[in-house]
C-alpha positions in Angstrom: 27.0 -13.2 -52.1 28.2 -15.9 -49.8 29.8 -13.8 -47.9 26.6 -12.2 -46.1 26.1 -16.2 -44.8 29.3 -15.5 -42.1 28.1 -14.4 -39.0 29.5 -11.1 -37.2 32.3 -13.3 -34.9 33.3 -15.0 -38.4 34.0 -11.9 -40.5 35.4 -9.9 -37.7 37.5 -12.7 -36.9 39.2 -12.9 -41.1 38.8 -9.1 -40.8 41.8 -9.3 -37.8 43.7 -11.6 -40.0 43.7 -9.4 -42.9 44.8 -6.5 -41.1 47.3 -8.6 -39.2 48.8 -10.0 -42.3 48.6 -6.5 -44.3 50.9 -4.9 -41.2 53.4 -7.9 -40.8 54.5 -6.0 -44.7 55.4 -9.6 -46.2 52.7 -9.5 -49.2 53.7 -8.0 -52.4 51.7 -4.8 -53.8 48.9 -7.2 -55.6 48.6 -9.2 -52.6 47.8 -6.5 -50.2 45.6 -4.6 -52.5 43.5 -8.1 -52.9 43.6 -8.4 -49.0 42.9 -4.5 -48.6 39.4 -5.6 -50.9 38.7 -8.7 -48.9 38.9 -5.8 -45.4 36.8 -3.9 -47.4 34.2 -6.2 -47.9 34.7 -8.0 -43.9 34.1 -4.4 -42.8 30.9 -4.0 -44.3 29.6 -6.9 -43.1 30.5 -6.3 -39.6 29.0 -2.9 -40.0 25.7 -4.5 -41.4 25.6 -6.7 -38.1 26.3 -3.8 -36.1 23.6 -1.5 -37.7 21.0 -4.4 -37.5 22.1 -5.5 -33.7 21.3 -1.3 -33.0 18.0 -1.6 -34.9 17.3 -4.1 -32.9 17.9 -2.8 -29.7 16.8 0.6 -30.7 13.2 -0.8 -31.3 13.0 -3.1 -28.0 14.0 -0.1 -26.1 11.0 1.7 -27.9 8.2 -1.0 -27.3 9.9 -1.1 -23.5 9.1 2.4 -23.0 5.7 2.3 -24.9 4.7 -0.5 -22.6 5.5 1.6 -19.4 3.9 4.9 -20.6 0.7 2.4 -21.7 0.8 0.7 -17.7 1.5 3.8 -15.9 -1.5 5.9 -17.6 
């Protein structure tokens, strides 16, 4: 999917758009459905970025304290 390609500032960035545009209330029913989709997908991505940026953190936090249990034994 191309979509997994946009970085986290990207999709959040369309994700704003979409929501602004499905508030303003000027797109028909078909339109905001297809835009509600396009949020849809945006969000997951964003949550994907999220989840991996926590991983991330979560496991340097965990070698961090390993190191200082292993230098203060």
């Amino acid at each position: 999917m191309a979509d997994k390609k946009l970085s986290y500032e990207q999709a959040r960035d369309e994700l704003a758009a979409v929501v602004a545009n499905l508030e303003s209330g000027q797109s028909s029913l078909e339109e905001s459905l297809a835009l509600w989709e396009r949020g849809e997908v945006l969000a997951q991505i964003c949550q994907e970025w999220l989840d991996g940026a926590k991983a991330k953190l979560d496991a340097a936090k965990s070698n961090s304290t390993s190191s200082d249990e292993a230098s203060n034994a």
